[in-house]
Backbone as numpy.savetxt, mean C-alpha at the origin, in Angstrom:
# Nx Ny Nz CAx CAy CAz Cx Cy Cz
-16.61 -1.41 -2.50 -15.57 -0.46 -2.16 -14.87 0.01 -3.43
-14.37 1.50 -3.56 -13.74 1.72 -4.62 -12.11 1.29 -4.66
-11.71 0.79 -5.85 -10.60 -0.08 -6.02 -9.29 1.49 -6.04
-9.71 2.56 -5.96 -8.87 3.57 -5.33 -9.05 4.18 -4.62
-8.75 5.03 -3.60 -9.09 6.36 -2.66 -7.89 7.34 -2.52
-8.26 8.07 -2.91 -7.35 9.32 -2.96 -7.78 10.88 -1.80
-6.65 11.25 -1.56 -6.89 12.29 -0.29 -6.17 13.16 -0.49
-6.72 14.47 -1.07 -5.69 15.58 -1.05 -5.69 16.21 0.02
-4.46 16.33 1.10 -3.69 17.19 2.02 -4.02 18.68 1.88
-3.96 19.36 2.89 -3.94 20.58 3.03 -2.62 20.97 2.86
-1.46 20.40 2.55 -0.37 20.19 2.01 -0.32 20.62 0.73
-1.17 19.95 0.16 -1.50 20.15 -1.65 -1.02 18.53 -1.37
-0.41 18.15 -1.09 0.27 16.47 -1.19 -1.21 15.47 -1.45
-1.20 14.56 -2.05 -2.06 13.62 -2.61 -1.43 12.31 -1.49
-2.98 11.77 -1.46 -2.46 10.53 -0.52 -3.34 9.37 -1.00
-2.82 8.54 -1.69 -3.62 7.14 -2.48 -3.57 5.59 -1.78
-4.88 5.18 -1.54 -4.67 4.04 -1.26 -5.12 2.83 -2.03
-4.59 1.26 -2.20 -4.71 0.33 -3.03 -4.99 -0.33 -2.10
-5.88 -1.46 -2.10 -5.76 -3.44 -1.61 -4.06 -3.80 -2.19
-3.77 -3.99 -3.22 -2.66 -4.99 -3.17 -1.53 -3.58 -3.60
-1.49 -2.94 -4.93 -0.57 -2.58 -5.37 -0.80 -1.34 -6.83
-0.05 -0.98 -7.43 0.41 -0.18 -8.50 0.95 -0.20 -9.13
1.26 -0.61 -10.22 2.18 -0.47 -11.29 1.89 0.87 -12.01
1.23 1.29 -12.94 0.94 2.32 -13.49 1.03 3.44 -12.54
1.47 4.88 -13.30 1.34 5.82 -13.00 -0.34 6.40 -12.06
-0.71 6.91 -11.04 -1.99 7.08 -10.40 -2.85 7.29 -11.34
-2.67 8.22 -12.07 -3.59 8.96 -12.77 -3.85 8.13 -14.51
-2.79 7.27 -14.82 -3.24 6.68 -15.69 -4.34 5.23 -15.24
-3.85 4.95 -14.06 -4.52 3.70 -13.35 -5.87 4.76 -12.93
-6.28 5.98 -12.40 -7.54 6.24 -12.36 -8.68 6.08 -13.47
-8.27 6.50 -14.78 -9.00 6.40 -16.20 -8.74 5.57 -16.83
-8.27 4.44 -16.27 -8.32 2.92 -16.66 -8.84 1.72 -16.14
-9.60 2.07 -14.94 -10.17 1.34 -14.46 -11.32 0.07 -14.48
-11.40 0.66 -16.28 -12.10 -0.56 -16.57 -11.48 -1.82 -17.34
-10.07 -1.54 -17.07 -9.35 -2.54 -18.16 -8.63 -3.30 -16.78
-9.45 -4.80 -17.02 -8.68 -6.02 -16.84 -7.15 -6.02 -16.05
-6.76 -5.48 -16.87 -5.13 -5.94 -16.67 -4.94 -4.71 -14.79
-5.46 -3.38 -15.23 -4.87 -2.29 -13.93 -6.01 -3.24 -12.78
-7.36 -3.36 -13.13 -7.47 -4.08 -11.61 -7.30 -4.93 -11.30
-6.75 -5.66 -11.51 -5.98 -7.03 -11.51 -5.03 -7.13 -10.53
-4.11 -6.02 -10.73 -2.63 -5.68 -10.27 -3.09 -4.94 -8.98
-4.41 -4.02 -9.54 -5.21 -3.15 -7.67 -5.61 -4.32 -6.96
-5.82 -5.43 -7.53 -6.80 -6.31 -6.31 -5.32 -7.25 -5.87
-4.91 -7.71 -6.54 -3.86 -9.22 -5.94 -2.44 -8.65 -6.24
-2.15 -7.78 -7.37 -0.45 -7.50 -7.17 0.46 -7.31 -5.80
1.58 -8.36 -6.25 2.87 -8.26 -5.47 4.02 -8.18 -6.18
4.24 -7.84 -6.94 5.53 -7.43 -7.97 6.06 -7.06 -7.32
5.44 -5.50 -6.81 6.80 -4.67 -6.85 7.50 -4.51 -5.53
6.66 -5.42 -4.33 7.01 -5.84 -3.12 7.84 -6.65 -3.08
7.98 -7.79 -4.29 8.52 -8.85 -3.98 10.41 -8.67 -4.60
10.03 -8.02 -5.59 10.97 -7.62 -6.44 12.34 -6.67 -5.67
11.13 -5.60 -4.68 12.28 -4.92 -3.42 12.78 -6.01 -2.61
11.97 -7.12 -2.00 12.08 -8.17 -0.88 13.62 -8.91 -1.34
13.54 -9.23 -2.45 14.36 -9.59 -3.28 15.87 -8.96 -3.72
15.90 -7.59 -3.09 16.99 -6.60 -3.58 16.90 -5.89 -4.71
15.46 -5.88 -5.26 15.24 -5.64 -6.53 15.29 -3.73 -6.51
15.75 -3.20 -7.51 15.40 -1.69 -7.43 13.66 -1.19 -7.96
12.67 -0.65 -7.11 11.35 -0.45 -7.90 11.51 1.19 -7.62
10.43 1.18 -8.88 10.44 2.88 -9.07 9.27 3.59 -7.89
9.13 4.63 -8.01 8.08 5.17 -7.20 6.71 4.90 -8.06
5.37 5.19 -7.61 4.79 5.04 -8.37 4.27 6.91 -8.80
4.45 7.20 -9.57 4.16 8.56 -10.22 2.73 9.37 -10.07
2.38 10.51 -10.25 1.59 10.95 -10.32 0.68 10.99 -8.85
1.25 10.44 -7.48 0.59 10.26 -6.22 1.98 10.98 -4.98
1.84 11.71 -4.30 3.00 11.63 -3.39 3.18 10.62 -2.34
1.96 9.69 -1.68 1.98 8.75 -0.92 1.35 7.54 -1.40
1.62 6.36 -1.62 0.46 5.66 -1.51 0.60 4.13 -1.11
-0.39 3.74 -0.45 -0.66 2.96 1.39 -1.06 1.66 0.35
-0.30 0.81 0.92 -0.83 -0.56 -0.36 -1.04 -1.85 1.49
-1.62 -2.50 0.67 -1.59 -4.35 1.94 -1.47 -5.38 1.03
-2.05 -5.93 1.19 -2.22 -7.62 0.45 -0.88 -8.58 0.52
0.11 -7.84 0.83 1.00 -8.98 0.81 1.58 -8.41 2.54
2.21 -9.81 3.15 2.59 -9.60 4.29 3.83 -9.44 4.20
4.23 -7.91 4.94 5.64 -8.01 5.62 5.55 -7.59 6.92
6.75 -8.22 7.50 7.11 -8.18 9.14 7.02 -6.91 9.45
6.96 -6.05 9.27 6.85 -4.52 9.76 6.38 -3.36 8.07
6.19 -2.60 8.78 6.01 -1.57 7.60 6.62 -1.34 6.83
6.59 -1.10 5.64 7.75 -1.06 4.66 7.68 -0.04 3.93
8.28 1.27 3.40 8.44 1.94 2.25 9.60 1.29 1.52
8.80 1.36 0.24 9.63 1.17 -0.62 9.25 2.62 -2.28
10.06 3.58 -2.16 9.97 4.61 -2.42 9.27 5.12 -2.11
8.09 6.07 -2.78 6.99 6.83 -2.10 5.62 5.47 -2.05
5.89 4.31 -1.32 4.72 3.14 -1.35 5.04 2.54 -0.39
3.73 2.73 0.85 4.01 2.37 2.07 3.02 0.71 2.38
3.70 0.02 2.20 3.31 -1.76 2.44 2.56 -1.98 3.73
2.11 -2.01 4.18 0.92 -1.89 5.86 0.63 -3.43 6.04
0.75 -4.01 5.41 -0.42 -5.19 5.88 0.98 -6.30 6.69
0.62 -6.33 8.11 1.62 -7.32 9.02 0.79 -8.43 9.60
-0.09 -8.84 9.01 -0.67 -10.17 8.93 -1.55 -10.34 10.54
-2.15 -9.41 10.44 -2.97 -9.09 11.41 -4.12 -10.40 11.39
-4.51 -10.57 10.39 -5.80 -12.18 9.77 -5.03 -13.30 10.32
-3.62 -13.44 10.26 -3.11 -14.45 10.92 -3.45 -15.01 12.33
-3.62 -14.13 13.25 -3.82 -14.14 14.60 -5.35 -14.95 14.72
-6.54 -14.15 14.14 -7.29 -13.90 13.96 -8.59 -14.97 13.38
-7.50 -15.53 12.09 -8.39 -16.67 10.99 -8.13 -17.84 11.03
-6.35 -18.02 11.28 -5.83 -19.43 11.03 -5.38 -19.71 12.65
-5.53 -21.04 12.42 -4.86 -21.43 13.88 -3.21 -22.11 13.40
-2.58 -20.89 13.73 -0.99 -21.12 13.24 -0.03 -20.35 14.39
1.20 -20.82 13.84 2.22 -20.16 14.63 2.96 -18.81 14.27
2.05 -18.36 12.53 2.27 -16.84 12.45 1.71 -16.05 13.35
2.56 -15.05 13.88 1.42 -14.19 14.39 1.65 -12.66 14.43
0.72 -12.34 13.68 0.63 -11.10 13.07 0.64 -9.71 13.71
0.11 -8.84 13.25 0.26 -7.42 13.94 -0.87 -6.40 13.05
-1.11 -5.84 13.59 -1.93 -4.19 13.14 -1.41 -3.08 12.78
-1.07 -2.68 11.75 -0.72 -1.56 11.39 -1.14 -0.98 10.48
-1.01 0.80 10.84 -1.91 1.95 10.17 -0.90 2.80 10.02
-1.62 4.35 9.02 -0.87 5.12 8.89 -2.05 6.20 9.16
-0.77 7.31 9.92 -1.67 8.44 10.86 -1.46 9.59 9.77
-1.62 9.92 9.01 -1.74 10.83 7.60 -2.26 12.28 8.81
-1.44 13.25 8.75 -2.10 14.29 9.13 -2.17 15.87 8.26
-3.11 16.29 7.87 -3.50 16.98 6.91 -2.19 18.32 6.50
-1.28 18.49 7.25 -0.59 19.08 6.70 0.66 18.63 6.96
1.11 17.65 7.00 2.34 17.11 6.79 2.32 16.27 5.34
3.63 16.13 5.18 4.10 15.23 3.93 4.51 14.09 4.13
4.83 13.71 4.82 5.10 12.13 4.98 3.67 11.44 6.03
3.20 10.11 6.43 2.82 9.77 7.48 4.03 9.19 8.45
2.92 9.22 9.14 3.11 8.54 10.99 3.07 7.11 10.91
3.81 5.61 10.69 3.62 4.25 10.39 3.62 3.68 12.02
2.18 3.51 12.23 1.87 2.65 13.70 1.85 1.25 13.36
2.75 0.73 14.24 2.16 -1.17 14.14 2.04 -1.58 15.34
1.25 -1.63 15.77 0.28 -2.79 17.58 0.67 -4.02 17.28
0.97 -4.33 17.98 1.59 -5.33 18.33 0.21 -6.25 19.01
0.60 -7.74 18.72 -0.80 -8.63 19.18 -0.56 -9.30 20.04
């Protein structure tokens, strides 16, 4: 799978998705993809989730108008500036035999709007 996907809108709006996260600007993290350190942060980063979780202030990430991250679990969907957090621990239900129990959630991106639609199903 490619460690980015990007979707330009009939909007003109850009819509990027990660496994974990972003630090770098989109477009510097596109032509860097062979350095260590940016996929690192695409495959397992939680910084800048944890850092908001925390009360922390994070920036947007630049150069993308949307972009759809998972890898770390929160209880519902989360923006945190233009970076929409999805993953509600849906594997929980699913993998472990525990008393988390998770949820499904997506984003309904429709080609000429600017924001998405944040669905979470409930399990």
């Amino acid at each position: 799978l490619p460690l980015m996907i990007e979707v330009e809108l009939d909007s003109g709006h850009r819509a990027g998705v990660v496994h974990a996260e972003l630090w770098h600007p989109w477009d510097i993290a596109k032509s860097n993809l062979d350095n260590a350190g940016v996929r690192e942060r695409l495959i397992w980063g939680r910084t800048k989730i944890q850092q908001f979780l925390r009360g922390g202030l994070v920036s947007e990430t630049q150069d993308i108008d949307m972009l759809f991250c998972g890898h770390s679990v929160v209880n519902t969907p989360t923006k945190v500036g233009n970076q929409y957090y999805l993953d509600t621990g849906a594997v929980f239900d699913s993998l472990y035999d525990s008393d988390v129990k998770g949820a499904f959630s997506f984003a309904i991106i429709k080609p000429n709007l600017t924001k998405p639609e944040i669905v979470k199903c409930l399990t």
